[in-house]
OpenMM code with the backbone's topology and positions (N, CA, C; nanometers):
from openmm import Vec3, app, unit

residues = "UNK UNK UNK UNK UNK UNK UNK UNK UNK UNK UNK UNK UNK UNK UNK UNK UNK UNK UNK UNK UNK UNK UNK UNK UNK UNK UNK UNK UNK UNK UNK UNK UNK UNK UNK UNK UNK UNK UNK UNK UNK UNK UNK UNK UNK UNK UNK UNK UNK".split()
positions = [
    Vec3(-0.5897, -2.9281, -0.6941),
    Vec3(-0.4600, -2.8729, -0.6568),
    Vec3(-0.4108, -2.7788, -0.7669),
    Vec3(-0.3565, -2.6370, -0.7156),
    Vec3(-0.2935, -2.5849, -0.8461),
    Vec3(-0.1313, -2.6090, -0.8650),
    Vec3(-0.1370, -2.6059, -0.9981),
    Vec3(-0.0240, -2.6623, -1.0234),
    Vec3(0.0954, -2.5364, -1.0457),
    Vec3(0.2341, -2.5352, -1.0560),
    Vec3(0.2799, -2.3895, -1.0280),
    Vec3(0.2593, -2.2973, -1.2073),
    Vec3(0.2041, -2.3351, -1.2553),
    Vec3(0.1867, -2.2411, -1.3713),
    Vec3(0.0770, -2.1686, -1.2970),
    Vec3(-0.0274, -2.2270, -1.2640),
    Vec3(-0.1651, -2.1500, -1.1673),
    Vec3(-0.1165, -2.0475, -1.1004),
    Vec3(-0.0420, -2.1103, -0.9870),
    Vec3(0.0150, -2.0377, -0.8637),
    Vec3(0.0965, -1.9013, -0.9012),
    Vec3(0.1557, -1.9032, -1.0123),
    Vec3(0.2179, -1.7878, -1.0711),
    Vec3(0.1438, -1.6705, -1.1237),
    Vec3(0.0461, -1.7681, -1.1898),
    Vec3(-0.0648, -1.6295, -1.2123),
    Vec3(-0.0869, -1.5647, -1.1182),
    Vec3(-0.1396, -1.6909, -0.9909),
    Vec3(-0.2244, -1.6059, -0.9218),
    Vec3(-0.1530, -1.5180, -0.8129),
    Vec3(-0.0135, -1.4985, -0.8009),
    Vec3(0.0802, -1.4574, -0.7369),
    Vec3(0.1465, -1.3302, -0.8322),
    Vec3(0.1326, -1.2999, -0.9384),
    Vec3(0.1144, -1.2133, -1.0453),
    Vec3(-0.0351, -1.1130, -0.9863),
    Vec3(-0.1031, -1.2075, -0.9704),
    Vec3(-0.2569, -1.1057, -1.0031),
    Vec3(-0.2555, -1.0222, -0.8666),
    Vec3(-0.1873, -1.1061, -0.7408),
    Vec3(-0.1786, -1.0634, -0.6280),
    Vec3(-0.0981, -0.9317, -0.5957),
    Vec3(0.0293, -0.9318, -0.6750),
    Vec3(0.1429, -0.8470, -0.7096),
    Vec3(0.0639, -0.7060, -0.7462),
    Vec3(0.0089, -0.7866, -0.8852),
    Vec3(-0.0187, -0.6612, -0.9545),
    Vec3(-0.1134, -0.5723, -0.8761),
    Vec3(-0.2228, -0.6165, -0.7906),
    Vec3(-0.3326, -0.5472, -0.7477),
    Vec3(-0.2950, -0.4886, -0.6094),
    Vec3(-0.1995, -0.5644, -0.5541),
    Vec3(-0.1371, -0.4829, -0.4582),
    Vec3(-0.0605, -0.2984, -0.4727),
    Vec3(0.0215, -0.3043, -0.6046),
    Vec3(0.0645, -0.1926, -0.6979),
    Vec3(-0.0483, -0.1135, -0.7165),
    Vec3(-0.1265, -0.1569, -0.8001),
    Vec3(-0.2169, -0.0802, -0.8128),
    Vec3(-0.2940, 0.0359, -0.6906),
    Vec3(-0.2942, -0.0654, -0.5845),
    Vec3(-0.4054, -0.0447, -0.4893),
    Vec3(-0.2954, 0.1340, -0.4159),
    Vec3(-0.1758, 0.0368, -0.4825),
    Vec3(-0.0484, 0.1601, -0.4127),
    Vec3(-0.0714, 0.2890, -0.4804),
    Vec3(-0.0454, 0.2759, -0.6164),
    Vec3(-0.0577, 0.3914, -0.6958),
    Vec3(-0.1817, 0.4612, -0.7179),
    Vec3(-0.3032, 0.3745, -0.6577),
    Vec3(-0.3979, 0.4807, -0.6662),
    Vec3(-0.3654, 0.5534, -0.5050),
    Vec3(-0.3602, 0.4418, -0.4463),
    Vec3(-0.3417, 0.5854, -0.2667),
    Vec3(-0.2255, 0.6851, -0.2862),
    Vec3(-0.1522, 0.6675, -0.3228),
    Vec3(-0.0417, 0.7738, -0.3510),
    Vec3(-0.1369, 0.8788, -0.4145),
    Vec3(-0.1916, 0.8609, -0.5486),
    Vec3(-0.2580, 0.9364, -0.6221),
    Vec3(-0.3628, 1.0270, -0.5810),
    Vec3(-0.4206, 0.9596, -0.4619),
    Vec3(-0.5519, 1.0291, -0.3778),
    Vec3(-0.4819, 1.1365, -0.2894),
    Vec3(-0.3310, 1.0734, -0.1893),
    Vec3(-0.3117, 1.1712, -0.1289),
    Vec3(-0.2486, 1.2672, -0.1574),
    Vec3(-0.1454, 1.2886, -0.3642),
    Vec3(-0.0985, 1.3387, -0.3518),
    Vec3(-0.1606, 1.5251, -0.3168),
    Vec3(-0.2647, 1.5128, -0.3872),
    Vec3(-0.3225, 1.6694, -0.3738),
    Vec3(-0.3247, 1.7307, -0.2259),
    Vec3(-0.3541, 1.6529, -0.1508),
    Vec3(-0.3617, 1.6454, 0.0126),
    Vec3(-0.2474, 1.6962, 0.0497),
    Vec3(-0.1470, 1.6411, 0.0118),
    Vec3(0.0262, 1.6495, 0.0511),
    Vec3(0.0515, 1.8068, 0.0159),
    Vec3(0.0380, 1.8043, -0.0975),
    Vec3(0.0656, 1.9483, -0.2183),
    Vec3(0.0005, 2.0308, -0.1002),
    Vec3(-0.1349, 2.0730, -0.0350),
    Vec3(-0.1947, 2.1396, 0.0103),
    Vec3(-0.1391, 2.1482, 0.1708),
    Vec3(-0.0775, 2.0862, 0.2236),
    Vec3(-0.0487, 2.0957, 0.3345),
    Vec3(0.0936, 2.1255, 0.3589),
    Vec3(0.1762, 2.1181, 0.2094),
    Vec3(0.3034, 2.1607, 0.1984),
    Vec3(0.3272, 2.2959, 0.2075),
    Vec3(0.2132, 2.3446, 0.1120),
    Vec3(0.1818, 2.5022, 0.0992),
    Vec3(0.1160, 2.6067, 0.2022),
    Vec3(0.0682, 2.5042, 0.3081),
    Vec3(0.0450, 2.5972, 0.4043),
    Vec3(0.1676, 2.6303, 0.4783),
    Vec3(0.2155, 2.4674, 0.4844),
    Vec3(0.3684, 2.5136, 0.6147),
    Vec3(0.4142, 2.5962, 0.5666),
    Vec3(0.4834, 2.6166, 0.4094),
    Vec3(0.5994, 2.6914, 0.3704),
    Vec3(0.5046, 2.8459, 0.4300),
    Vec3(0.3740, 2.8246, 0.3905),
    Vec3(0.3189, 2.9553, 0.4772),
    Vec3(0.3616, 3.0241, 0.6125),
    Vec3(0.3153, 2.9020, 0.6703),
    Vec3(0.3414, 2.9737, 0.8027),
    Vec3(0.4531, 2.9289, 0.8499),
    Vec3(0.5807, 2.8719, 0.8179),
    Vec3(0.7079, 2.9291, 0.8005),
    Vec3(0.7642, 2.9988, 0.7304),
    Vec3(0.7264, 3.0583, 0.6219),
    Vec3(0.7502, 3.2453, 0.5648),
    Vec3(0.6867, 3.3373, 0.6925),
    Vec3(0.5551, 3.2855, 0.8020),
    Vec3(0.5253, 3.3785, 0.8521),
    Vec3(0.5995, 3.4307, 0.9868),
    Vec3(0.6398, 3.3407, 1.0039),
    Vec3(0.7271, 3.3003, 1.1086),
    Vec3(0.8511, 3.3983, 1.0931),
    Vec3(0.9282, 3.3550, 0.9799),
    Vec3(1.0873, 3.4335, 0.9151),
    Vec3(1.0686, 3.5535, 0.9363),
    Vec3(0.9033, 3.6584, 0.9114),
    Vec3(0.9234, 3.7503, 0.9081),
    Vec3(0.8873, 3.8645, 1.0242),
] * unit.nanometer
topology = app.Topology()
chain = topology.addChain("A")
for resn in residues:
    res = topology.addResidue(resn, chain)
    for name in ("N", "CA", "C"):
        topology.addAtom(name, app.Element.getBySymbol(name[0]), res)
């Protein structure tokens, strides 16, 4: 049985790797984002004119 000092870790380790798992997908899509931002503003400048 774990006892709650265990359970904290392992509810810590759970935490933490969840974060992680966040900040790397953020990190992967930000370039993705950046690139698809820059087209719209494109072709809504193309649009305006």
């Amino acid at each position: 049985m774990l006892t709650i000092p265990d359970l904290t870790l392992l509810f810590m380790g759970v935490v933490l790797s969840l974060a992680v798992a966040l900040i790397w997908m953020l990190h992967d899509l930000e370039p993705k984002l950046a690139r698809l931002r820059s087209r719209s503003d494109r072709v809504s400048r193309d649009r305006a004119e």
